[in-house]
PDB file of N, CA, C and O in Angstrom:
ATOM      1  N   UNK A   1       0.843  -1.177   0.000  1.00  0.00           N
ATOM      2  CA  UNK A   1       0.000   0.000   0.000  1.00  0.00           C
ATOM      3  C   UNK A   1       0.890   1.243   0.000  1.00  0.00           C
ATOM      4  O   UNK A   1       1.985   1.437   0.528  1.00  0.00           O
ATOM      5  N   UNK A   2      -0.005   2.139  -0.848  1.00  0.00           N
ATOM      6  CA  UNK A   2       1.134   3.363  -0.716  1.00  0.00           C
ATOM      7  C   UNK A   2       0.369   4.517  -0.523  1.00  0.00           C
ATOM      8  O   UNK A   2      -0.406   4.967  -1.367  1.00  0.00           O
ATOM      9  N   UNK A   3       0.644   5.149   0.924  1.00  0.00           N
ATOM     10  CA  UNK A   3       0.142   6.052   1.485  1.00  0.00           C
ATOM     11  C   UNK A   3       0.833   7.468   1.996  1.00  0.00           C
ATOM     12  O   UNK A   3       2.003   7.777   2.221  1.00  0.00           O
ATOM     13  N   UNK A   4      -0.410   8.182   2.076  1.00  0.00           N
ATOM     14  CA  UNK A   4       0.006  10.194   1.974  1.00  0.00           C
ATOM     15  C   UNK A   4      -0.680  10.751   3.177  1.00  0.00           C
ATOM     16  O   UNK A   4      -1.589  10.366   3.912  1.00  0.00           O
ATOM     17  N   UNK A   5      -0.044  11.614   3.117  1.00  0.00           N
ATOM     18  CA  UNK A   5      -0.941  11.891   4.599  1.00  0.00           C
ATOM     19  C   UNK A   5      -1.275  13.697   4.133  1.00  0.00           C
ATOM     20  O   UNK A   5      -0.317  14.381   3.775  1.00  0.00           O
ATOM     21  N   UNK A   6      -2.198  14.098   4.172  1.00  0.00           N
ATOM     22  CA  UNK A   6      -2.868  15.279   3.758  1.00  0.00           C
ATOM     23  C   UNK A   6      -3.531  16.060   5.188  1.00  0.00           C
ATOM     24  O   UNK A   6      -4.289  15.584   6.033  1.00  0.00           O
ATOM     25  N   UNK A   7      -2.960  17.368   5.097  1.00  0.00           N
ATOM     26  CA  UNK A   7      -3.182  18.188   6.387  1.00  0.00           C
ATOM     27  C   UNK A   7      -4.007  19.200   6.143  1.00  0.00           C
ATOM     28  O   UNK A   7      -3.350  20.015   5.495  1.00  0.00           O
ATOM     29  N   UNK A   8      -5.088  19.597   6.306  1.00  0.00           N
ATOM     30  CA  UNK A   8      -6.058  21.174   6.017  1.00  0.00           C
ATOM     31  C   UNK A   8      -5.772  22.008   7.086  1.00  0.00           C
ATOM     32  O   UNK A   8      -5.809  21.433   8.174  1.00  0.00           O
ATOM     33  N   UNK A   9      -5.458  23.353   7.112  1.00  0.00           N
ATOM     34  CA  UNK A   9      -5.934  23.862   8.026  1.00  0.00           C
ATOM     35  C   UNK A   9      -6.214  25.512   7.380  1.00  0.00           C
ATOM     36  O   UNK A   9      -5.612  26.033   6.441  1.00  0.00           O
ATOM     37  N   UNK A  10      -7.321  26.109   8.217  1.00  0.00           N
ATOM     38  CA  UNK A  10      -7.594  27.720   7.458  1.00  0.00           C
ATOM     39  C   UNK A  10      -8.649  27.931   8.284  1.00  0.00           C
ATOM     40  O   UNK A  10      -9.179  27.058   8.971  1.00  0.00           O
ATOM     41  N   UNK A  11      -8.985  29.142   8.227  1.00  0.00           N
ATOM     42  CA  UNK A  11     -10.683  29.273   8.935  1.00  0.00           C
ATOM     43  C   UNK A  11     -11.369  28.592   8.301  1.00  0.00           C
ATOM     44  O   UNK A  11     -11.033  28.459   7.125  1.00  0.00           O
ATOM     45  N   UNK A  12     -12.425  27.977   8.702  1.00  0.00           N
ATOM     46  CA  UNK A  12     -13.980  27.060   9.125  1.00  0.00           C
ATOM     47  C   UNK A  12     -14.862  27.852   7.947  1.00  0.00           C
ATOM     48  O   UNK A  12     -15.231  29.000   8.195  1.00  0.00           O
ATOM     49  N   UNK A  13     -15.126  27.374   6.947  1.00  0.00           N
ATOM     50  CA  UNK A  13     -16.556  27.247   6.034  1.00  0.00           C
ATOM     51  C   UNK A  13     -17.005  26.526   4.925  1.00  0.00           C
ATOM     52  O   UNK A  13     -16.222  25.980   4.148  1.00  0.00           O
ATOM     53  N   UNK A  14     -18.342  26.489   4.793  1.00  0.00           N
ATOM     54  CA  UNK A  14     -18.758  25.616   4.434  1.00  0.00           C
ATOM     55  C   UNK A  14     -18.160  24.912   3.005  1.00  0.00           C
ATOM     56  O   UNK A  14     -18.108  25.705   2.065  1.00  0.00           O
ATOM     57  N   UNK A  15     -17.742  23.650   2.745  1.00  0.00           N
ATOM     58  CA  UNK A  15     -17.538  23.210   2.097  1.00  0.00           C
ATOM     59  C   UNK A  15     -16.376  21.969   2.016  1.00  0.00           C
ATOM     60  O   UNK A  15     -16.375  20.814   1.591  1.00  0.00           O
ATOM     61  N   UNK A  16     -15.405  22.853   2.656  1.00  0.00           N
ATOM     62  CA  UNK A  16     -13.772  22.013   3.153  1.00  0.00           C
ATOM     63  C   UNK A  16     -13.751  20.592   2.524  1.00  0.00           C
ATOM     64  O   UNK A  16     -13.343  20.290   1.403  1.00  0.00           O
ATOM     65  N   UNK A  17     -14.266  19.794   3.466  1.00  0.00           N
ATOM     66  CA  UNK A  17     -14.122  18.431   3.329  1.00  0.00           C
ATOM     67  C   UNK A  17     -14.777  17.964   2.295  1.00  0.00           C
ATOM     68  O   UNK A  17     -14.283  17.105   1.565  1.00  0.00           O
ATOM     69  N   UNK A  18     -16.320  18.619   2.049  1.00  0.00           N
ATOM     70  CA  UNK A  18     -16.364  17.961   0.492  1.00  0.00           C
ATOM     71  C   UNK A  18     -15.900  18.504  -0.584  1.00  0.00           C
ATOM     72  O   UNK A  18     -16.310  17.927  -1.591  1.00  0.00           O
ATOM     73  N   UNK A  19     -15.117  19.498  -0.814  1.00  0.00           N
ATOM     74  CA  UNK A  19     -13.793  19.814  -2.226  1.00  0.00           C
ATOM     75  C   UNK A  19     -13.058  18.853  -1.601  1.00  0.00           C
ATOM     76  O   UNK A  19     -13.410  17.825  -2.179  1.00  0.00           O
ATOM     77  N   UNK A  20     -12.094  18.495  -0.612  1.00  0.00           N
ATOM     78  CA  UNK A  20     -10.922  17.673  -0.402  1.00  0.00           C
ATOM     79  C   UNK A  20     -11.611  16.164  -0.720  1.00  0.00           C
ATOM     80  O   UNK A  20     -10.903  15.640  -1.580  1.00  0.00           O
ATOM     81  N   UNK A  21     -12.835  15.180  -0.314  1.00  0.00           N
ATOM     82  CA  UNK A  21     -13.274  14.574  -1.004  1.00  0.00           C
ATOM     83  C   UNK A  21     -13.782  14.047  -2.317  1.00  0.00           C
ATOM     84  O   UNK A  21     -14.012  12.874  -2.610  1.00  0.00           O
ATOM     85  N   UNK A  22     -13.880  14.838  -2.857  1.00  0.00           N
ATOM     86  CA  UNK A  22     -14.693  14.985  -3.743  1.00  0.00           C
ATOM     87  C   UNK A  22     -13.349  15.103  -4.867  1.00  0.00           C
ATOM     88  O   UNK A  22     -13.531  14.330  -5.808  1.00  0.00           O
ATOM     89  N   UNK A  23     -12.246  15.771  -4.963  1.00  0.00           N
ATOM     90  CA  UNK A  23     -11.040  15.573  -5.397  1.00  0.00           C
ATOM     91  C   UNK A  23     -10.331  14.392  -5.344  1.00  0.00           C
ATOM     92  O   UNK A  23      -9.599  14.190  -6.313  1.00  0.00           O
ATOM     93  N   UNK A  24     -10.350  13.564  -4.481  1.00  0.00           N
ATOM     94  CA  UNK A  24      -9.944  12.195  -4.152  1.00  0.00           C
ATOM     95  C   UNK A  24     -10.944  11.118  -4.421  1.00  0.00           C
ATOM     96  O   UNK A  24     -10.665   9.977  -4.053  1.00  0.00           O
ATOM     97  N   UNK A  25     -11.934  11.326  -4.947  1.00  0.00           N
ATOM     98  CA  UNK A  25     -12.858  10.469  -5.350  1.00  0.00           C
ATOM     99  C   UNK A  25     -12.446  10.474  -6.599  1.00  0.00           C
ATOM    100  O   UNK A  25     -12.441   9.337  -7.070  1.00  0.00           O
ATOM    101  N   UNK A  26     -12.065  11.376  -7.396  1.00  0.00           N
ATOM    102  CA  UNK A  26     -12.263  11.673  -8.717  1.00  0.00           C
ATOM    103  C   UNK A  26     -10.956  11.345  -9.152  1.00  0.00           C
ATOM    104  O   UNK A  26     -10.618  11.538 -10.320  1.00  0.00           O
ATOM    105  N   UNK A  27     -10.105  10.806  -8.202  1.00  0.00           N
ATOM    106  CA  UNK A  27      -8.822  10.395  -8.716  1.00  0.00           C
ATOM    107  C   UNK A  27      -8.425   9.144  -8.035  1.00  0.00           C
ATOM    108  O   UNK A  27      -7.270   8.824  -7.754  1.00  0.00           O
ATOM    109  N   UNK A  28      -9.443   8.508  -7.810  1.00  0.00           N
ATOM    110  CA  UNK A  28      -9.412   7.058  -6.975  1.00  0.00           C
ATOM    111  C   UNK A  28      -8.304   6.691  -5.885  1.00  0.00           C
ATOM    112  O   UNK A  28      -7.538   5.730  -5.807  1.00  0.00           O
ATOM    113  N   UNK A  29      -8.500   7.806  -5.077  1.00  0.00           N
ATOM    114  CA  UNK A  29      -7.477   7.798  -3.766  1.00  0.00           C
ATOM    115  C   UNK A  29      -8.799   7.475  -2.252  1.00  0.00           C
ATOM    116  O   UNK A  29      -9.796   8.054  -1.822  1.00  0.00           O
ATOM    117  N   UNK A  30      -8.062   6.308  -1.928  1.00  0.00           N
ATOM    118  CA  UNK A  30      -9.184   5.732  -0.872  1.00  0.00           C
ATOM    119  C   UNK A  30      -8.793   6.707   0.504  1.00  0.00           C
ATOM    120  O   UNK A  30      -7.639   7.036   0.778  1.00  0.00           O
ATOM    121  N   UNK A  31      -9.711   6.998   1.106  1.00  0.00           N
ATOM    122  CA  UNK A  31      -9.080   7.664   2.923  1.00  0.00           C
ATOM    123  C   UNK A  31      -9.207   6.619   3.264  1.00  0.00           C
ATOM    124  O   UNK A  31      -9.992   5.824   2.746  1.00  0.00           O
ATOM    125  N   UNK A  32      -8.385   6.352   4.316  1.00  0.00           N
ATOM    126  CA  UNK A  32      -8.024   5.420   5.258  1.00  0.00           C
ATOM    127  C   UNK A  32      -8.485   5.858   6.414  1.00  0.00           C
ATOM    128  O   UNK A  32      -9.177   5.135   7.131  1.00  0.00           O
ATOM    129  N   UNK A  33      -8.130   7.208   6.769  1.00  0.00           N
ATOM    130  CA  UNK A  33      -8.795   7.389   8.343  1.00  0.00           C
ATOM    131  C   UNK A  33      -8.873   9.053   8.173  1.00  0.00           C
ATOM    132  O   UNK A  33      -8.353   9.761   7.311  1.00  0.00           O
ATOM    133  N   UNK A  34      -9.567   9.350   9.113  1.00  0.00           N
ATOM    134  CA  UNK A  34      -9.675  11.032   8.534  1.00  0.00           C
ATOM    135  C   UNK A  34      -9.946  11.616  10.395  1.00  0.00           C
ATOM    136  O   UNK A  34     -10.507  10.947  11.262  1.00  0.00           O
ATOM    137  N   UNK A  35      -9.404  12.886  10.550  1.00  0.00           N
ATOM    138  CA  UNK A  35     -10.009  13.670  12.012  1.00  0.00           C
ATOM    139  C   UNK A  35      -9.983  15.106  11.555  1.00  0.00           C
ATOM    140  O   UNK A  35      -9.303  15.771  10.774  1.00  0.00           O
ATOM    141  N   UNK A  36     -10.812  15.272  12.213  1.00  0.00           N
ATOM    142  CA  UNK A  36     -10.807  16.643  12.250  1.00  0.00           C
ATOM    143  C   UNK A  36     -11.897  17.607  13.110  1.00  0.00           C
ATOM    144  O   UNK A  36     -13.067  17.408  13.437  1.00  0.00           O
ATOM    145  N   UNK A  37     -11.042  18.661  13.310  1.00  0.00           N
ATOM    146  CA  UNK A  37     -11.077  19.578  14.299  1.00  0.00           C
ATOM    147  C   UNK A  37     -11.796  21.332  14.068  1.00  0.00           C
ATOM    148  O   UNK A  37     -11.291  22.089  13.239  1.00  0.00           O
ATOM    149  N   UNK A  38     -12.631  21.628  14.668  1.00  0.00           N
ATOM    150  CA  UNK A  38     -12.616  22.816  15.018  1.00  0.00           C
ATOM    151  C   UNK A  38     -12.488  23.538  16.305  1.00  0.00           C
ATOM    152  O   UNK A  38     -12.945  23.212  17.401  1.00  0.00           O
ATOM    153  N   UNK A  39     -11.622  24.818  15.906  1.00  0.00           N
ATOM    154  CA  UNK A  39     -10.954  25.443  16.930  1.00  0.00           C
ATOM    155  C   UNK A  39     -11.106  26.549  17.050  1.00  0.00           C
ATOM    156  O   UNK A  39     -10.300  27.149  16.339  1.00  0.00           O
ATOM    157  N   UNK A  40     -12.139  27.607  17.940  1.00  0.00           N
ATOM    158  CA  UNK A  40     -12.586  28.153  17.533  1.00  0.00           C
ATOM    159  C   UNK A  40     -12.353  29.292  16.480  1.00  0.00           C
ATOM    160  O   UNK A  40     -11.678  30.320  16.423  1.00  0.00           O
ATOM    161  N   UNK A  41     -13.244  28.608  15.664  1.00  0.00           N
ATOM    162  CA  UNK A  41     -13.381  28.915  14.250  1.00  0.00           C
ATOM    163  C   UNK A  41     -12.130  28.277  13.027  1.00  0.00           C
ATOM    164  O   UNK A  41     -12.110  28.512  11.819  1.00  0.00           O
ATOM    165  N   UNK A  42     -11.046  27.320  13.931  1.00  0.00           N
ATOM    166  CA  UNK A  42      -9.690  27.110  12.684  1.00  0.00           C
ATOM    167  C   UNK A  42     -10.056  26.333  12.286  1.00  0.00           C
ATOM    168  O   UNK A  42     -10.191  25.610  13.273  1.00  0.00           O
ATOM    169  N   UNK A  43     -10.516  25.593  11.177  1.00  0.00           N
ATOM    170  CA  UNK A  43     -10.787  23.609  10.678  1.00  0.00           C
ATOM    171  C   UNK A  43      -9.160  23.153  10.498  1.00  0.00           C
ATOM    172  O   UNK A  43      -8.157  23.763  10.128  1.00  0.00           O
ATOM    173  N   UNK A  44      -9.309  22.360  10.757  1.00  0.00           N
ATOM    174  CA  UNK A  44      -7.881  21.759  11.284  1.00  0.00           C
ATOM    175  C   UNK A  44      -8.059  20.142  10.800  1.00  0.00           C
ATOM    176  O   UNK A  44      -8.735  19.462  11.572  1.00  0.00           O
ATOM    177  N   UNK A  45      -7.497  19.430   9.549  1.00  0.00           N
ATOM    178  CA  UNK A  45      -8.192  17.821   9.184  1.00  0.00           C
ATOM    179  C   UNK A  45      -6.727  17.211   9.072  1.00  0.00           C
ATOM    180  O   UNK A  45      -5.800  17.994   8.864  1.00  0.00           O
ATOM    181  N   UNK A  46      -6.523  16.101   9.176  1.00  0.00           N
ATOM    182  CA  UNK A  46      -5.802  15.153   8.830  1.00  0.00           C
ATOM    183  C   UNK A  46      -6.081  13.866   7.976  1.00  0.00           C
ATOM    184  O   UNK A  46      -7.289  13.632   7.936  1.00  0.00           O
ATOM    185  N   UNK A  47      -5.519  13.201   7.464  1.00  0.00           N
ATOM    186  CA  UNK A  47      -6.278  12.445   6.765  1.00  0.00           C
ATOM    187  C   UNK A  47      -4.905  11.379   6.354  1.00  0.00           C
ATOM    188  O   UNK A  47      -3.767  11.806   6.161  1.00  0.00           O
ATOM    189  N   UNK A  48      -5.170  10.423   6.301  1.00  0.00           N
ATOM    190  CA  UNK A  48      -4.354   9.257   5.900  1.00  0.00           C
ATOM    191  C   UNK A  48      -4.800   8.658   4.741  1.00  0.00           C
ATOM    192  O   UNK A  48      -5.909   8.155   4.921  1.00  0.00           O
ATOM    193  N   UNK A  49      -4.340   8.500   3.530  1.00  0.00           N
ATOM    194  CA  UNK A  49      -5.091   8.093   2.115  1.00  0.00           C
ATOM    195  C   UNK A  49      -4.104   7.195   1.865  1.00  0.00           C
ATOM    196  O   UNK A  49      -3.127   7.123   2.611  1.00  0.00           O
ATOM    197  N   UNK A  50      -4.274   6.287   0.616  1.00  0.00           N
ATOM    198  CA  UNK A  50      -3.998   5.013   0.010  1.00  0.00           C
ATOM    199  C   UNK A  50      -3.981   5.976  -1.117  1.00  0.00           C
ATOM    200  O   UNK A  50      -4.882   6.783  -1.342  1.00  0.00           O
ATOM    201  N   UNK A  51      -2.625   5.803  -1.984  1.00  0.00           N
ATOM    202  CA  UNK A  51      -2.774   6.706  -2.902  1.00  0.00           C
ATOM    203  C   UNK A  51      -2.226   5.589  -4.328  1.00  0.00           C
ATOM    204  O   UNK A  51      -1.691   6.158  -5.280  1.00  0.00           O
ATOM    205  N   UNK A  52      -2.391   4.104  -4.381  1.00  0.00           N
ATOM    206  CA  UNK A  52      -2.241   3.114  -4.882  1.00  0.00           C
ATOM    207  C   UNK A  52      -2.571   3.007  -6.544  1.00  0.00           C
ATOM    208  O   UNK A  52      -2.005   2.848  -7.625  1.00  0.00           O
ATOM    209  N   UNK A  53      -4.033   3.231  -5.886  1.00  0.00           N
ATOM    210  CA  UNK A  53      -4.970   3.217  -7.384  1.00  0.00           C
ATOM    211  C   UNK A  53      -5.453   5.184  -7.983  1.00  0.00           C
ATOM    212  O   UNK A  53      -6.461   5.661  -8.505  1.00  0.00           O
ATOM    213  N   UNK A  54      -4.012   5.824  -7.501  1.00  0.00           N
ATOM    214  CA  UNK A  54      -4.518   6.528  -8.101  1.00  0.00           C
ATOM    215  C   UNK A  54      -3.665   6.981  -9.774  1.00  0.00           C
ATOM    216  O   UNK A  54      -2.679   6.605 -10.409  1.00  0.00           O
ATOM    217  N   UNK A  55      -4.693   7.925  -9.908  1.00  0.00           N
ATOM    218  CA  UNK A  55      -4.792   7.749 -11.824  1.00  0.00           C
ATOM    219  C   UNK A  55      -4.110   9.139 -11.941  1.00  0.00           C
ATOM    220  O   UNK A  55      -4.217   9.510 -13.110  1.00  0.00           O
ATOM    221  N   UNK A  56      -3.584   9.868 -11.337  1.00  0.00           N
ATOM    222  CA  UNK A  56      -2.128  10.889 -11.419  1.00  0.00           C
ATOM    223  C   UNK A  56      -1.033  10.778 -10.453  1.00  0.00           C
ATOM    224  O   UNK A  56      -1.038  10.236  -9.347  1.00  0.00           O
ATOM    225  N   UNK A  57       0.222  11.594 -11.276  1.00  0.00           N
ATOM    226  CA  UNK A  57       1.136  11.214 -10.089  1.00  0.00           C
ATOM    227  C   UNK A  57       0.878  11.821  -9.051  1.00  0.00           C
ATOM    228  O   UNK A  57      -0.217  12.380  -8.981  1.00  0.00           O
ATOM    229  N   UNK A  58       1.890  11.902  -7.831  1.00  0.00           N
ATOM    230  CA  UNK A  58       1.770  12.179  -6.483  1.00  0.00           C
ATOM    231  C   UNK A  58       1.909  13.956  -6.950  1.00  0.00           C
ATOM    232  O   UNK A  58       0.844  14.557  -6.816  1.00  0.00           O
ATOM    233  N   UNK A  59       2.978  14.724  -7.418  1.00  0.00           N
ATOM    234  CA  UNK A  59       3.102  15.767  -7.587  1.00  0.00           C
ATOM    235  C   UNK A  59       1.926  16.273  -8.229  1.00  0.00           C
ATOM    236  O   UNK A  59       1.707  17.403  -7.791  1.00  0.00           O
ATOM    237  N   UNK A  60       0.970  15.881  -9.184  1.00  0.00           N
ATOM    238  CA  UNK A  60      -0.156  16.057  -9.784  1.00  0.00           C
ATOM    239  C   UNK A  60      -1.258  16.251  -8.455  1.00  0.00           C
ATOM    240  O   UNK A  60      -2.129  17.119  -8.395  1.00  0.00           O
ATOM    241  N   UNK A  61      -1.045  15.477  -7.688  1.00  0.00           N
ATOM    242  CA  UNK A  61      -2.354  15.077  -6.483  1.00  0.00           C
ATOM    243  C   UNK A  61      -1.774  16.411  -5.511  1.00  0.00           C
ATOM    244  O   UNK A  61      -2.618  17.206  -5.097  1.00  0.00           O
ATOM    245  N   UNK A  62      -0.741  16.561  -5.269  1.00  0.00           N
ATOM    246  CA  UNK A  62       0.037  17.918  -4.430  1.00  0.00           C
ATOM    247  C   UNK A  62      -0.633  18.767  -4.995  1.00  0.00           C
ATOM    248  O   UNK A  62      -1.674  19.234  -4.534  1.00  0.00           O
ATOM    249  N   UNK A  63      -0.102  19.086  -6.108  1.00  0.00           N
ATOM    250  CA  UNK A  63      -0.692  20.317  -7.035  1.00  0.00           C
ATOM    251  C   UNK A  63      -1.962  21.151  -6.766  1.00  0.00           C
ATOM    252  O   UNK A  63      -2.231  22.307  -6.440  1.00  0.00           O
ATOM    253  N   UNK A  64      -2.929  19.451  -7.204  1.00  0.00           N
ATOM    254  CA  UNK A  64      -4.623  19.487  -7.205  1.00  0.00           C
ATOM    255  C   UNK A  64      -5.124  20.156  -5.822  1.00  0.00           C
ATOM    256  O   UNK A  64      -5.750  21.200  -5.642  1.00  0.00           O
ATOM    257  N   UNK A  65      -4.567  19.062  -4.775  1.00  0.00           N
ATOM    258  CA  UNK A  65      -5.004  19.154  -3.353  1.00  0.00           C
ATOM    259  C   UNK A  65      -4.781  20.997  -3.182  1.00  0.00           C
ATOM    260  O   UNK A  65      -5.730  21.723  -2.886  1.00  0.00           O
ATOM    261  N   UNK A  66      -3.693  21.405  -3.372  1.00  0.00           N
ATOM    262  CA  UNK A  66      -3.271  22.982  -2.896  1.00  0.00           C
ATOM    263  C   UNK A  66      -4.032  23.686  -3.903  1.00  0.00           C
ATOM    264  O   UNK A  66      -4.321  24.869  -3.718  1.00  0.00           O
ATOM    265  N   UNK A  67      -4.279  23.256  -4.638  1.00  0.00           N
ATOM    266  CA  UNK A  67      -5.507  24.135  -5.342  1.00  0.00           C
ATOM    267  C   UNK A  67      -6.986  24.305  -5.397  1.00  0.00           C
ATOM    268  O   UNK A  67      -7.707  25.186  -5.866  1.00  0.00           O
ATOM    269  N   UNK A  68      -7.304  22.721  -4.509  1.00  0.00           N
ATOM    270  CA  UNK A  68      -8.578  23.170  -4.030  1.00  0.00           C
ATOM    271  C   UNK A  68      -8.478  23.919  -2.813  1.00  0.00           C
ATOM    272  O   UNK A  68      -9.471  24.571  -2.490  1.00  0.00           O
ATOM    273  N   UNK A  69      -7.128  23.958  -1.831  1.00  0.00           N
ATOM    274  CA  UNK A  69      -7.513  24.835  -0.728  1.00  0.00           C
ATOM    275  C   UNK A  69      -7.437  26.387  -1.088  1.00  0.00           C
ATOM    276  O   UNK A  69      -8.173  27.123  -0.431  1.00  0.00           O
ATOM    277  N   UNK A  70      -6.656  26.938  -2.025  1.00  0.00           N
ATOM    278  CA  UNK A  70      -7.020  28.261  -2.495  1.00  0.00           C
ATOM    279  C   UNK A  70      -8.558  28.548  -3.135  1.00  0.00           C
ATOM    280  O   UNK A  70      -9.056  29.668  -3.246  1.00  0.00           O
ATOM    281  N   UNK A  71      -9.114  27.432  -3.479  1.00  0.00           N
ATOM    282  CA  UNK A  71     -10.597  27.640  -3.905  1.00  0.00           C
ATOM    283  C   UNK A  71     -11.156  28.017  -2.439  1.00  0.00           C
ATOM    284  O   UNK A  71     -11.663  29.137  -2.393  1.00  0.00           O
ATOM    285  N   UNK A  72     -11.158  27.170  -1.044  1.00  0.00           N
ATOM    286  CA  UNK A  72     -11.845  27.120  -0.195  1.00  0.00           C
ATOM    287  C   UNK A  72     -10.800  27.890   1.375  1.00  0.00           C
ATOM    288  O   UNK A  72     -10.795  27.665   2.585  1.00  0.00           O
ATOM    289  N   UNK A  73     -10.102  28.766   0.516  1.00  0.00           N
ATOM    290  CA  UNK A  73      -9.156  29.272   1.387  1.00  0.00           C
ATOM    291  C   UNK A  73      -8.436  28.981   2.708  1.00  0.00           C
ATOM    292  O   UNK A  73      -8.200  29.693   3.684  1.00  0.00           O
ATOM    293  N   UNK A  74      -8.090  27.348   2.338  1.00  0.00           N
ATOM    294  CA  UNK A  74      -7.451  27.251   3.571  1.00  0.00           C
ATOM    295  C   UNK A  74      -5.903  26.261   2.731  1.00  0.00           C
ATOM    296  O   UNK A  74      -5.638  26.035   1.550  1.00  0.00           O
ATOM    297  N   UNK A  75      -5.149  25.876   4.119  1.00  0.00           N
ATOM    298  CA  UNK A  75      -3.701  25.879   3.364  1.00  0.00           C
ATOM    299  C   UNK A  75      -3.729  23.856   3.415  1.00  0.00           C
ATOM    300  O   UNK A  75      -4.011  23.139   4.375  1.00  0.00           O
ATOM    301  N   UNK A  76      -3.336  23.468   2.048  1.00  0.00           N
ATOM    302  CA  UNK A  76      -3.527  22.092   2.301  1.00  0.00           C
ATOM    303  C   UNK A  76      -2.231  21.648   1.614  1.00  0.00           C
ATOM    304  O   UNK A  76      -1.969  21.853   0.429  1.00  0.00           O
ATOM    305  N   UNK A  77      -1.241  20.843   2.743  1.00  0.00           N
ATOM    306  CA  UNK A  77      -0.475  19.815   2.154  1.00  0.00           C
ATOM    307  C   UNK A  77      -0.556  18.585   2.176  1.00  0.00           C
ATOM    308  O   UNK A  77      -1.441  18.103   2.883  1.00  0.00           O
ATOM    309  N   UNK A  78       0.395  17.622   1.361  1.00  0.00           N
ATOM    310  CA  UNK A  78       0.039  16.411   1.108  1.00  0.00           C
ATOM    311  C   UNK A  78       1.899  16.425   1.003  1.00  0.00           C
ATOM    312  O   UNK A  78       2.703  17.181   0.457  1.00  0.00           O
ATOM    313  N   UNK A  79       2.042  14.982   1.960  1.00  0.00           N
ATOM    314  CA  UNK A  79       3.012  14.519   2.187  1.00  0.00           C
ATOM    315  C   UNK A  79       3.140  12.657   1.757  1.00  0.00           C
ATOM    316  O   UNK A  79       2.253  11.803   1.792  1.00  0.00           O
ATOM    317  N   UNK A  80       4.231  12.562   1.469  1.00  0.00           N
ATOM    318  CA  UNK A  80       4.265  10.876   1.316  1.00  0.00           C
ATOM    319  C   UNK A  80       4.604  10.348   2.842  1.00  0.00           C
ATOM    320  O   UNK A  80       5.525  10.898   3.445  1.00  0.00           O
ATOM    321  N   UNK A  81       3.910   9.350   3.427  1.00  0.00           N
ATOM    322  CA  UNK A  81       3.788   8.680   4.642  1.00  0.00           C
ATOM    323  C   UNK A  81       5.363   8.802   4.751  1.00  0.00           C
ATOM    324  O   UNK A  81       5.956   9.845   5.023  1.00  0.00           O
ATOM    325  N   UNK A  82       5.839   7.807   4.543  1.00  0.00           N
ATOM    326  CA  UNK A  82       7.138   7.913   5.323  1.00  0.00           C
ATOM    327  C   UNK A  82       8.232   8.868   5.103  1.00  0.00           C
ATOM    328  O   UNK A  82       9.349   8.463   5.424  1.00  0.00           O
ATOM    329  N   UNK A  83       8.093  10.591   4.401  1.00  0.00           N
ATOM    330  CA  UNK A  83       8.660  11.937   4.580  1.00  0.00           C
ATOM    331  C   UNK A  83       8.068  12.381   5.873  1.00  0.00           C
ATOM    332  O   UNK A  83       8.810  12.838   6.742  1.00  0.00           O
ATOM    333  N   UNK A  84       6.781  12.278   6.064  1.00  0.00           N
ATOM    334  CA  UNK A  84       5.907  12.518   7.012  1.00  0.00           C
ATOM    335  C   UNK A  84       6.657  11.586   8.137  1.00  0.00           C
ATOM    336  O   UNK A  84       7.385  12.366   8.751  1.00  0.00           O
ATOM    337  N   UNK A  85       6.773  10.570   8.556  1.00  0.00           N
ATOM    338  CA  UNK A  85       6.814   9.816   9.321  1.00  0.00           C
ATOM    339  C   UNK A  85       8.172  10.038  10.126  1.00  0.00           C
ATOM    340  O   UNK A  85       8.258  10.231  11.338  1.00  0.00           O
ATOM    341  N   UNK A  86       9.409   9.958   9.035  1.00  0.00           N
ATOM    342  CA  UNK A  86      10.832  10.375   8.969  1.00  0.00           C
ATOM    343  C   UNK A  86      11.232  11.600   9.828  1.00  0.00           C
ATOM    344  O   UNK A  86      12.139  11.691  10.655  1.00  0.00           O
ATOM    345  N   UNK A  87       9.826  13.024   9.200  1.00  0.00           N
ATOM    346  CA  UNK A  87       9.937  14.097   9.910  1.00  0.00           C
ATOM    347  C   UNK A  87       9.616  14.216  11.613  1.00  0.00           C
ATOM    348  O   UNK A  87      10.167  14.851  12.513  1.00  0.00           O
ATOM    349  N   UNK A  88       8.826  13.583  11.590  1.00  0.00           N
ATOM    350  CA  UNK A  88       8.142  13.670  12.886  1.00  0.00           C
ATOM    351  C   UNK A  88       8.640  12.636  13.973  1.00  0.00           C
ATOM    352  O   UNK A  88       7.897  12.631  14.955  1.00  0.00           O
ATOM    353  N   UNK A  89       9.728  11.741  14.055  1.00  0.00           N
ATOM    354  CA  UNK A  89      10.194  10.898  14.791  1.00  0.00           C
ATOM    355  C   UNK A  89      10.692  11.692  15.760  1.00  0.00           C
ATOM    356  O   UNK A  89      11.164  12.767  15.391  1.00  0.00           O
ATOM    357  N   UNK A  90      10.707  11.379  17.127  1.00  0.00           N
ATOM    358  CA  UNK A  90      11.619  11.495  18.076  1.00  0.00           C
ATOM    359  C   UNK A  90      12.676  10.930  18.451  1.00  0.00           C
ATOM    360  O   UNK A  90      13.284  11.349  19.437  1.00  0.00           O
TER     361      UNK A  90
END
């Protein structure tokens, strides 16, 4: 399995999660597990995806993802699991 880990965060309105869905549907990237947070007023998501069966590359899916958060004004990266994983060790 080959997995990404995708971070939202920006002020809170309506829509967020279904552009970030709705983008990953359309490029056959499964979520694996998803959380998310409001703080007052920050949306704050995490998300763990299977990015296996998907039908662009990873830099293509970076691209996409940061461009739906300028649609819905909040800041979204997408990391490969183990850059992510590597970074964050203690």
């Amino acid at each position: 399995m080959n997995r990404a880990i995708i971070t939202v965060v920006g002020k809170d309105t309506v829509g967020i999660i279904a552009g970030i869905c709705t983008y990953l549907a359309e490029h056959n990237i499964n979520i694996l597990d998803i959380s998310q947070t409001i703080l007052q007023g920050i949306f704050n998501m995490m998300m763990i995806v299977d990015v296996s069966a998907s039908d662009i590359s990873f830099d293509e899916l970076s691209d996409g993802l940061y461009a739906v958060g300028e649609e819905k004004h909040v800041d979204v990266k997408c990391q490969r699991e183990e850059i992510f994983t590597s970074m964050h060790r203690i």
